[in-house]
Biopython code that builds the backbone (N, CA, C, O; Angstrom):
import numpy as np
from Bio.PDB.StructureBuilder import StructureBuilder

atoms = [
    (1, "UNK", "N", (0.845, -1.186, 0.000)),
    (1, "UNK", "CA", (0.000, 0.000, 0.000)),
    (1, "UNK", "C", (0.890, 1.250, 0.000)),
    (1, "UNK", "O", (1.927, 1.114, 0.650)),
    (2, "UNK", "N", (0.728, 2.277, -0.512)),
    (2, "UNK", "CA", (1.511, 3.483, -0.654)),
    (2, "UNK", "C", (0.978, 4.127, 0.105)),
    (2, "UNK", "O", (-0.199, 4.177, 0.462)),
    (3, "UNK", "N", (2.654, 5.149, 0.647)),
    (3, "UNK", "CA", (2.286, 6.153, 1.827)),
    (3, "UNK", "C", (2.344, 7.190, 1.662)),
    (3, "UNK", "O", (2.597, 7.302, 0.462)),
    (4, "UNK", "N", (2.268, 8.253, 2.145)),
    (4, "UNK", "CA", (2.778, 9.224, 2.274)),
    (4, "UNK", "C", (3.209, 9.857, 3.152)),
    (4, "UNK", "O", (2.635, 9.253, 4.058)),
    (5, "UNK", "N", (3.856, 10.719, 3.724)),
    (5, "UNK", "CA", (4.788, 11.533, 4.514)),
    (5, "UNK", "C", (3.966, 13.193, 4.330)),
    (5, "UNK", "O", (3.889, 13.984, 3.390)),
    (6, "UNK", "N", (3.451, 13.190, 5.724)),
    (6, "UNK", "CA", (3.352, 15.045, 5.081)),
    (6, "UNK", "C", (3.753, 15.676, 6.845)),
    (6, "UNK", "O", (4.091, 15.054, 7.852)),
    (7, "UNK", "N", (3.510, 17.240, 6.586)),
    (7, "UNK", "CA", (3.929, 17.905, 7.830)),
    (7, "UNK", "C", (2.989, 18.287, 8.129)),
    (7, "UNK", "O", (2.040, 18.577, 7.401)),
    (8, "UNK", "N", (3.120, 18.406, 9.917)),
    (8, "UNK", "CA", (1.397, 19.227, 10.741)),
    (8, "UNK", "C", (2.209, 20.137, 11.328)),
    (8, "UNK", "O", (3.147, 19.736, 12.017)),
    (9, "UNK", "N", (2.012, 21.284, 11.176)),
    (9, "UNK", "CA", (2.262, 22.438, 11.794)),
    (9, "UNK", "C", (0.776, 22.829, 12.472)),
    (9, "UNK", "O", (-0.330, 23.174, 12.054)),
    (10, "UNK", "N", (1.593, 22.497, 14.132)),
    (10, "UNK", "CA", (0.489, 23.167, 15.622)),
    (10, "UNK", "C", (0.356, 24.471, 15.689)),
    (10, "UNK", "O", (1.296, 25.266, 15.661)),
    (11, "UNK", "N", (-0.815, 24.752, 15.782)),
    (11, "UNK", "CA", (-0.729, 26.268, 16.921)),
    (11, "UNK", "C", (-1.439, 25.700, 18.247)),
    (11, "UNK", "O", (-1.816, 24.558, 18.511)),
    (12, "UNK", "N", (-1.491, 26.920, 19.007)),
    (12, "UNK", "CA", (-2.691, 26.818, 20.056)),
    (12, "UNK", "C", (-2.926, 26.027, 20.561)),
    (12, "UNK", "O", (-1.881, 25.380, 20.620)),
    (13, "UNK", "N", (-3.559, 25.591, 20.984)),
    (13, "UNK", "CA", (-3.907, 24.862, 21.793)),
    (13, "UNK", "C", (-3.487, 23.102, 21.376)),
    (13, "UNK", "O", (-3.403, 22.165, 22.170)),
    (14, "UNK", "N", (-3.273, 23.081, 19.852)),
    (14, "UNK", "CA", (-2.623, 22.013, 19.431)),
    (14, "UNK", "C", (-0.627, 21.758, 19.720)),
    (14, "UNK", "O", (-0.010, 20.694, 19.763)),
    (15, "UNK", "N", (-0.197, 22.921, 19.839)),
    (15, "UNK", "CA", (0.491, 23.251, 20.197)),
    (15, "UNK", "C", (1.073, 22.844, 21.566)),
    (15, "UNK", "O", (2.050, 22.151, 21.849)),
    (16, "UNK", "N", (-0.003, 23.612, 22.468)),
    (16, "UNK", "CA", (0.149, 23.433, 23.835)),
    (16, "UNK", "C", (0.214, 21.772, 24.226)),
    (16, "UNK", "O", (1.067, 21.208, 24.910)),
    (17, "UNK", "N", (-1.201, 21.078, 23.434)),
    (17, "UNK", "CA", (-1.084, 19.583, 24.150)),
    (17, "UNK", "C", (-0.008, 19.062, 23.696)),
    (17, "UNK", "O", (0.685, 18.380, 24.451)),
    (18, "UNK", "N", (0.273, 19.224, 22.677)),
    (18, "UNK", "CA", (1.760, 18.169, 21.628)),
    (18, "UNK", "C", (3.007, 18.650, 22.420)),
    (18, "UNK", "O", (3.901, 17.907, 22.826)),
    (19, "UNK", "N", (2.953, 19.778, 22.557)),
    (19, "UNK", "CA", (4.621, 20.453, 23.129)),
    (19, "UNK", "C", (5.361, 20.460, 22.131)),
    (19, "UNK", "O", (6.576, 20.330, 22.277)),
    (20, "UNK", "N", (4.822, 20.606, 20.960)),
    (20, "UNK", "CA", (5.965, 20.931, 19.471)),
    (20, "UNK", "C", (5.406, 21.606, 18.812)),
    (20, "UNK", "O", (4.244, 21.404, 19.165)),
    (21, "UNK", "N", (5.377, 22.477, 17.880)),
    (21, "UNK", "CA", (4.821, 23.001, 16.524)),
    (21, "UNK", "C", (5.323, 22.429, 15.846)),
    (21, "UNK", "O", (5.959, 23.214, 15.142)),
    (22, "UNK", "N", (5.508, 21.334, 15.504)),
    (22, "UNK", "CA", (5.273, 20.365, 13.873)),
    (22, "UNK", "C", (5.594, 18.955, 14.555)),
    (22, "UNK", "O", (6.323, 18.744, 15.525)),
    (23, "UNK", "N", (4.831, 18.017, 13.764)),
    (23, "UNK", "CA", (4.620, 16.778, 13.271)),
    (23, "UNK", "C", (5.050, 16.578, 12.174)),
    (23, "UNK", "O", (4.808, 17.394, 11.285)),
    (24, "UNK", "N", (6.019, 15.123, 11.854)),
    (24, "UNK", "CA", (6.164, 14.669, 10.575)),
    (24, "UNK", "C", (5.809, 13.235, 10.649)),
    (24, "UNK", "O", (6.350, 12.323, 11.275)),
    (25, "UNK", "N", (4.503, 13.243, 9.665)),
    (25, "UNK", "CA", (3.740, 11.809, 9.834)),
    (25, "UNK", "C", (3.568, 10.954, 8.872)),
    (25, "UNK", "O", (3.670, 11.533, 7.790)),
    (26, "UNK", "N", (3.303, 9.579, 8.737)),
    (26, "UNK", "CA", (2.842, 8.921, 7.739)),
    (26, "UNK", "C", (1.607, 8.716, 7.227)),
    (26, "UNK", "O", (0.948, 9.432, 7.981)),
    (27, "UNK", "N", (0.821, 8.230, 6.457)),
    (27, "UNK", "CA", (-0.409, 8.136, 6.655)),
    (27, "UNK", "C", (-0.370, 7.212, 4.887)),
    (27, "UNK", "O", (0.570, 7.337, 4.101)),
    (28, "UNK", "N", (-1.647, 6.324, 4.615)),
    (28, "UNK", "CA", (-1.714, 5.895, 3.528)),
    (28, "UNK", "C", (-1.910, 6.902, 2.755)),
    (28, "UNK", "O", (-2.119, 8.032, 3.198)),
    (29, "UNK", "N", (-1.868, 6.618, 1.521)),
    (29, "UNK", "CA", (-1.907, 7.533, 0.477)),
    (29, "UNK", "C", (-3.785, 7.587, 0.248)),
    (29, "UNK", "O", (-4.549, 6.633, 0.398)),
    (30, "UNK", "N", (-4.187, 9.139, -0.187)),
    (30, "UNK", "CA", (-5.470, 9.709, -0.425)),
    (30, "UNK", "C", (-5.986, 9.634, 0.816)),
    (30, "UNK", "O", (-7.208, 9.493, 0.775)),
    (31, "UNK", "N", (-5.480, 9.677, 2.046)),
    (31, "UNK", "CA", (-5.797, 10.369, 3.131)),
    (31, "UNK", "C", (-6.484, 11.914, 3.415)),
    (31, "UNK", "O", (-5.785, 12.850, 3.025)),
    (32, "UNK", "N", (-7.269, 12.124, 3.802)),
    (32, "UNK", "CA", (-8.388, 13.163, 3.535)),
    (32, "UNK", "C", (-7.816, 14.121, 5.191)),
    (32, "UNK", "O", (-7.632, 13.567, 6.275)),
    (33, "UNK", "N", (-7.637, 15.700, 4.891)),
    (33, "UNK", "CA", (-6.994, 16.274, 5.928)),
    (33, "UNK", "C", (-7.538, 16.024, 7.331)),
    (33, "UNK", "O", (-6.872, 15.968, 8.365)),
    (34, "UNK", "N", (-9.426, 15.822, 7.141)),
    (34, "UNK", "CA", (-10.185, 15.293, 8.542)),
    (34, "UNK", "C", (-9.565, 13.816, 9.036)),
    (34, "UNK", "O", (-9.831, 13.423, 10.172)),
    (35, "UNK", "N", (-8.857, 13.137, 8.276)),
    (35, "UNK", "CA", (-8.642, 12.098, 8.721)),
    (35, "UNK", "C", (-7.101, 12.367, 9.560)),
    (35, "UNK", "O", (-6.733, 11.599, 10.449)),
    (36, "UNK", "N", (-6.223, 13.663, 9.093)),
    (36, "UNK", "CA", (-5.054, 13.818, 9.698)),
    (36, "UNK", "C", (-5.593, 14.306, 11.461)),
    (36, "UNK", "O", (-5.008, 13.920, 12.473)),
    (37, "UNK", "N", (-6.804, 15.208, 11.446)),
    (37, "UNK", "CA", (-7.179, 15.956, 12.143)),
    (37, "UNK", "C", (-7.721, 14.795, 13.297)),
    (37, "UNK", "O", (-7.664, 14.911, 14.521)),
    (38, "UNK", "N", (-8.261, 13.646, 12.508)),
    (38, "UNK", "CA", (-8.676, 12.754, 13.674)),
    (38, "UNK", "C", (-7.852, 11.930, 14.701)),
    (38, "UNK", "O", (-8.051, 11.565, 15.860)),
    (39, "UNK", "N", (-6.921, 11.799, 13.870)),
    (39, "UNK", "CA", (-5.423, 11.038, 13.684)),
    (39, "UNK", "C", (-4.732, 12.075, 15.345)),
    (39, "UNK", "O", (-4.276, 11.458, 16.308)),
    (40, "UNK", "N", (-4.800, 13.374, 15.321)),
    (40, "UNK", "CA", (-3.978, 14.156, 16.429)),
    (40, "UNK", "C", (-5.131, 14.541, 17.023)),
    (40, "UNK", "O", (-4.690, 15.503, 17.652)),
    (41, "UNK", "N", (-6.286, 14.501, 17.289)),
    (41, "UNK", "CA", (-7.193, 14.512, 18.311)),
    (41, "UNK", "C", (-7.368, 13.153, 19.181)),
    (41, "UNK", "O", (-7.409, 13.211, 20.410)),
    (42, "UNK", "N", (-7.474, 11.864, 18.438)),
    (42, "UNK", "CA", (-7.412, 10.326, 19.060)),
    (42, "UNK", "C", (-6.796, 10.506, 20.126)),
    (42, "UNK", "O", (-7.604, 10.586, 21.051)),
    (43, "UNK", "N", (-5.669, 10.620, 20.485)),
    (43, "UNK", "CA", (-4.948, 10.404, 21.866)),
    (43, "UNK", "C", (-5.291, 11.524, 22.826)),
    (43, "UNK", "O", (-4.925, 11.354, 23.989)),
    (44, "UNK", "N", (-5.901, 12.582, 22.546)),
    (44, "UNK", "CA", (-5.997, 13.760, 23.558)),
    (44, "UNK", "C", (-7.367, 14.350, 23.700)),
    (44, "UNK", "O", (-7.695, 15.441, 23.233)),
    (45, "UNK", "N", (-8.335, 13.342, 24.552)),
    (45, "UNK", "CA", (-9.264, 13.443, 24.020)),
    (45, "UNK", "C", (-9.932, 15.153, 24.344)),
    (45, "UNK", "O", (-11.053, 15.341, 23.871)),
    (46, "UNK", "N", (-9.418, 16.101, 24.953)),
    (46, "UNK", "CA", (-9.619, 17.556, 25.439)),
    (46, "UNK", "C", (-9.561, 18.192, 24.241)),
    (46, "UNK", "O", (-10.186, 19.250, 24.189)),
    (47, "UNK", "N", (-8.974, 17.836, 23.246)),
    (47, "UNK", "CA", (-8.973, 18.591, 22.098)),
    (47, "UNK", "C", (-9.983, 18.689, 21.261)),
    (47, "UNK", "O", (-10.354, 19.492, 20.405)),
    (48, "UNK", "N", (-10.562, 17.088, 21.966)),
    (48, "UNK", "CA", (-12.260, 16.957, 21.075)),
    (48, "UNK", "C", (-13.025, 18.121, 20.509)),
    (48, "UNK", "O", (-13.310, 18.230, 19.316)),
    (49, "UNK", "N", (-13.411, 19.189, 21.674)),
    (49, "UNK", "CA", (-13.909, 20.475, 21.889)),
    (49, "UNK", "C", (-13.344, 21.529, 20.391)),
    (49, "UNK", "O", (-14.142, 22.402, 20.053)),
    (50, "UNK", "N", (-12.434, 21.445, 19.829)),
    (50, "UNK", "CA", (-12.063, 22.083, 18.976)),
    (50, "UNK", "C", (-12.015, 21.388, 17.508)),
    (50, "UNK", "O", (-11.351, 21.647, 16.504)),
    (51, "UNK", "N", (-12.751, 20.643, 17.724)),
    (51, "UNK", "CA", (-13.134, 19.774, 16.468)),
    (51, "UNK", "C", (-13.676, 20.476, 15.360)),
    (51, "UNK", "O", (-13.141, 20.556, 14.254)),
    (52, "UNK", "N", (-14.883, 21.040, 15.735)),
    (52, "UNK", "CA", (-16.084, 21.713, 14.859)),
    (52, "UNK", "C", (-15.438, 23.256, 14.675)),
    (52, "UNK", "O", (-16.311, 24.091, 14.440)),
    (53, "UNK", "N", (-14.523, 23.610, 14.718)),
    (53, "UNK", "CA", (-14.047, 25.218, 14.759)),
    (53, "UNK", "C", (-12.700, 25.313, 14.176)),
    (53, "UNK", "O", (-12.376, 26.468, 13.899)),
    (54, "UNK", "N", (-11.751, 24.316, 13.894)),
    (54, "UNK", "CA", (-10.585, 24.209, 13.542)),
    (54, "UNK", "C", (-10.900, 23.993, 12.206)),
    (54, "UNK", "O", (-11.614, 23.208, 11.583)),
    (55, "UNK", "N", (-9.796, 25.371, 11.825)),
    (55, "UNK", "CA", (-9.552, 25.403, 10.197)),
    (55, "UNK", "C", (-8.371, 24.931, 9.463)),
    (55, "UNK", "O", (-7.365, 24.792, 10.159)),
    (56, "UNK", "N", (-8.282, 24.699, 8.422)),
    (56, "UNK", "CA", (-7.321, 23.121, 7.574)),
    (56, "UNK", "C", (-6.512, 24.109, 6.506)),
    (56, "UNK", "O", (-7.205, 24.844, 5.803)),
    (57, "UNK", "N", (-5.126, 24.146, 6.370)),
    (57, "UNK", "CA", (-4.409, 24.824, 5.667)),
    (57, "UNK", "C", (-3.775, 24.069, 5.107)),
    (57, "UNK", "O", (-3.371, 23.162, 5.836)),
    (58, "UNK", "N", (-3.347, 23.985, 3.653)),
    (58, "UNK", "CA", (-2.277, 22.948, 2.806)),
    (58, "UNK", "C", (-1.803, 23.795, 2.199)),
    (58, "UNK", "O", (-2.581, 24.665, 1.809)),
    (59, "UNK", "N", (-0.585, 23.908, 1.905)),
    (59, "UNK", "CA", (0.180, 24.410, 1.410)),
    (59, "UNK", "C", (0.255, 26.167, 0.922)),
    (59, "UNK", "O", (0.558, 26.734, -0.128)),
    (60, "UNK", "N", (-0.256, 26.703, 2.481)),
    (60, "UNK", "CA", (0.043, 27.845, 2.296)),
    (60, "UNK", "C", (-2.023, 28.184, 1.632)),
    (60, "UNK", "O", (-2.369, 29.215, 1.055)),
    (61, "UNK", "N", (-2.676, 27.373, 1.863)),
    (61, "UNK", "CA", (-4.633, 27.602, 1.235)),
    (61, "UNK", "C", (-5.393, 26.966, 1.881)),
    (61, "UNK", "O", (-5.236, 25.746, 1.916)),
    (62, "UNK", "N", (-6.634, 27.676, 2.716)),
    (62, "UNK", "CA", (-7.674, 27.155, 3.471)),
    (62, "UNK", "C", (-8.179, 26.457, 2.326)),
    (62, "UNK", "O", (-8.323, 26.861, 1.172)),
    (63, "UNK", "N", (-8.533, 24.847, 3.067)),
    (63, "UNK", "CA", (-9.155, 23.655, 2.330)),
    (63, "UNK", "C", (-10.112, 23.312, 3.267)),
    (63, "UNK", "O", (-10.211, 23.583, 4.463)),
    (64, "UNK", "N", (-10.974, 22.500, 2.316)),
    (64, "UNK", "CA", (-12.029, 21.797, 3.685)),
    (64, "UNK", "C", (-11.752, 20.695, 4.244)),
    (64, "UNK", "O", (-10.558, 20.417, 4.138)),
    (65, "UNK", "N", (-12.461, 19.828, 4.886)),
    (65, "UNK", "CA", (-11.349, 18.591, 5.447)),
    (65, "UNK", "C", (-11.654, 17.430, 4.591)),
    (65, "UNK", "O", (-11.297, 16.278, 4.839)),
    (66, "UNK", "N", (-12.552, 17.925, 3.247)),
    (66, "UNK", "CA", (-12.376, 16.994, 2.341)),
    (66, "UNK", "C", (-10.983, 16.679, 1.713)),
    (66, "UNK", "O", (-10.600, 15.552, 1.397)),
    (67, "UNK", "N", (-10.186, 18.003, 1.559)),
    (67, "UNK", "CA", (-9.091, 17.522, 0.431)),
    (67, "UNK", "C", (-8.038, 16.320, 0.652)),
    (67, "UNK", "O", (-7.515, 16.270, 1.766)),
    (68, "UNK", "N", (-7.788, 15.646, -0.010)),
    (68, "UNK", "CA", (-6.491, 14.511, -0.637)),
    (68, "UNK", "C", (-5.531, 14.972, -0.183)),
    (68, "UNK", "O", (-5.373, 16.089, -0.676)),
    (69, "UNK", "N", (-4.793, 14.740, 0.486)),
    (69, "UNK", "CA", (-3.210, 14.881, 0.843)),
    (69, "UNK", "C", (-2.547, 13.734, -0.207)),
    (69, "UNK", "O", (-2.819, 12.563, -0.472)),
    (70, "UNK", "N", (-1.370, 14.855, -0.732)),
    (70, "UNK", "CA", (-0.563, 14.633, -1.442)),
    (70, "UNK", "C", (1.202, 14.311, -0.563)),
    (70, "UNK", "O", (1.616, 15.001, 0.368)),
    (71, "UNK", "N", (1.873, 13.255, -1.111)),
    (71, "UNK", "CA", (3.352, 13.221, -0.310)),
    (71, "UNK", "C", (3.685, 14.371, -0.265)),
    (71, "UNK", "O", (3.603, 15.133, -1.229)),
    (72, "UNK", "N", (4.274, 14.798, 1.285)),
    (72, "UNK", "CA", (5.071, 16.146, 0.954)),
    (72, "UNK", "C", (3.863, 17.795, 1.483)),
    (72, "UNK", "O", (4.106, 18.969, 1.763)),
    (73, "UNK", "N", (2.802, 17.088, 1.395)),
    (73, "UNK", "CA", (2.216, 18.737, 1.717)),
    (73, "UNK", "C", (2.360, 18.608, 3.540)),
    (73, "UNK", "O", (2.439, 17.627, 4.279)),
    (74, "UNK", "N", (2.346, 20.297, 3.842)),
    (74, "UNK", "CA", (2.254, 20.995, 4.321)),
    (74, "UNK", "C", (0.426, 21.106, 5.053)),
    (74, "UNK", "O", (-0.668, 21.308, 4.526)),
    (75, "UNK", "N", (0.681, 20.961, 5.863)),
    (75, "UNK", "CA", (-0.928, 20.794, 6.748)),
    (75, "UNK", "C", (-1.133, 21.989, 7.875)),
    (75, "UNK", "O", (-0.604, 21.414, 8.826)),
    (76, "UNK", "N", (-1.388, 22.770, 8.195)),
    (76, "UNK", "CA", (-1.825, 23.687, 8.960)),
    (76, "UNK", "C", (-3.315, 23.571, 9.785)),
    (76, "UNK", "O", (-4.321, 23.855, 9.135)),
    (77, "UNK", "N", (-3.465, 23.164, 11.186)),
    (77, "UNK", "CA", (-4.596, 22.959, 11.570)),
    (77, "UNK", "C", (-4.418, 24.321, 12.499)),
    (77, "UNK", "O", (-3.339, 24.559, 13.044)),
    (78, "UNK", "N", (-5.979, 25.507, 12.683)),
    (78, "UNK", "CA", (-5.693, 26.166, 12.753)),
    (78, "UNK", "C", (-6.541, 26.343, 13.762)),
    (78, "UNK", "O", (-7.637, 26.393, 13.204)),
    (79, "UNK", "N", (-6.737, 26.492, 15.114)),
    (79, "UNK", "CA", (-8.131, 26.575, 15.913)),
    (79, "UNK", "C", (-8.141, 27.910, 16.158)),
    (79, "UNK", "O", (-7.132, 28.553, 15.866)),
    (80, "UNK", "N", (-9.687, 28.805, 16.946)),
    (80, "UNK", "CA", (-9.982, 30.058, 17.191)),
    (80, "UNK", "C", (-8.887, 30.315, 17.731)),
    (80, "UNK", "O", (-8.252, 29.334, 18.119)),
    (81, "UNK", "N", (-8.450, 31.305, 17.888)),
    (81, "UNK", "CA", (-7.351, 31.983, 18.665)),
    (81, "UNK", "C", (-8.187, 33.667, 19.304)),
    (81, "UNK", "O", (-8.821, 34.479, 18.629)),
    (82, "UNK", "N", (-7.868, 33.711, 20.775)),
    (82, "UNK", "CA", (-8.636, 35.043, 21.287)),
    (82, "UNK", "C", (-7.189, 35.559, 22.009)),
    (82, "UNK", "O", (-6.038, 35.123, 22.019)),
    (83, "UNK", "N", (-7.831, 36.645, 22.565)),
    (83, "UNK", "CA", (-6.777, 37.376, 23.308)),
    (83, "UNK", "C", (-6.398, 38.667, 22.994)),
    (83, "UNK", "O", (-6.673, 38.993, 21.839)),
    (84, "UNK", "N", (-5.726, 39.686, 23.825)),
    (84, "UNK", "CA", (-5.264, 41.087, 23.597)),
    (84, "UNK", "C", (-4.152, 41.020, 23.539)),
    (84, "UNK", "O", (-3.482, 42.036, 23.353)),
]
sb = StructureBuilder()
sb.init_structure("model")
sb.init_model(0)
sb.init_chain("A")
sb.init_seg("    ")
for serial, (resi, resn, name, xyz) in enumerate(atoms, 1):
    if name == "N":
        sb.init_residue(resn, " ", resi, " ")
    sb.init_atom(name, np.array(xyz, "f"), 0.0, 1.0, " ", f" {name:<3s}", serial, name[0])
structure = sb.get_structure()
């Protein structure tokens, strides 16, 4: 089965639980970005809460969490961010 390799760049609160801003992951190939998104919520389940509000960036372009990951892209999960 073919894989692919892509990058998750954290903010926020994704950030905070991971303790890194980036991930470099595998995943089968035509992996759908909701499926990356499910993939780093599974183990933490507090993040659940930011499910329905977190926005999906590939390569530098808001996507929906339909799109195809390609080897090599660039993933940006992006949750509300508040504050002064």
């Amino acid at each position: 089965m073919e894989r692919i390799t892509v990058t998750v760049k954290l903010f926020a609160i994704y950030q905070e639980v991971y303790q890194t801003s980036q991930l470099n992951l595998e995943f089968p190939a035509h992996t759908s970005v909701a499926a990356v998104l499910n993939y780093i919520i599974a183990p933490y389940p507090q993040l659940e809460r930011w499910r329905g509000v977190t926005r999906f960036g590939v390569n530098l372009q808001f996507v929906s969490g339909e799109k195809i990951l390609e080897n090599g892209d660039e993933i940006v999960l992006i949750p509300p961010v508040s504050g002064g």
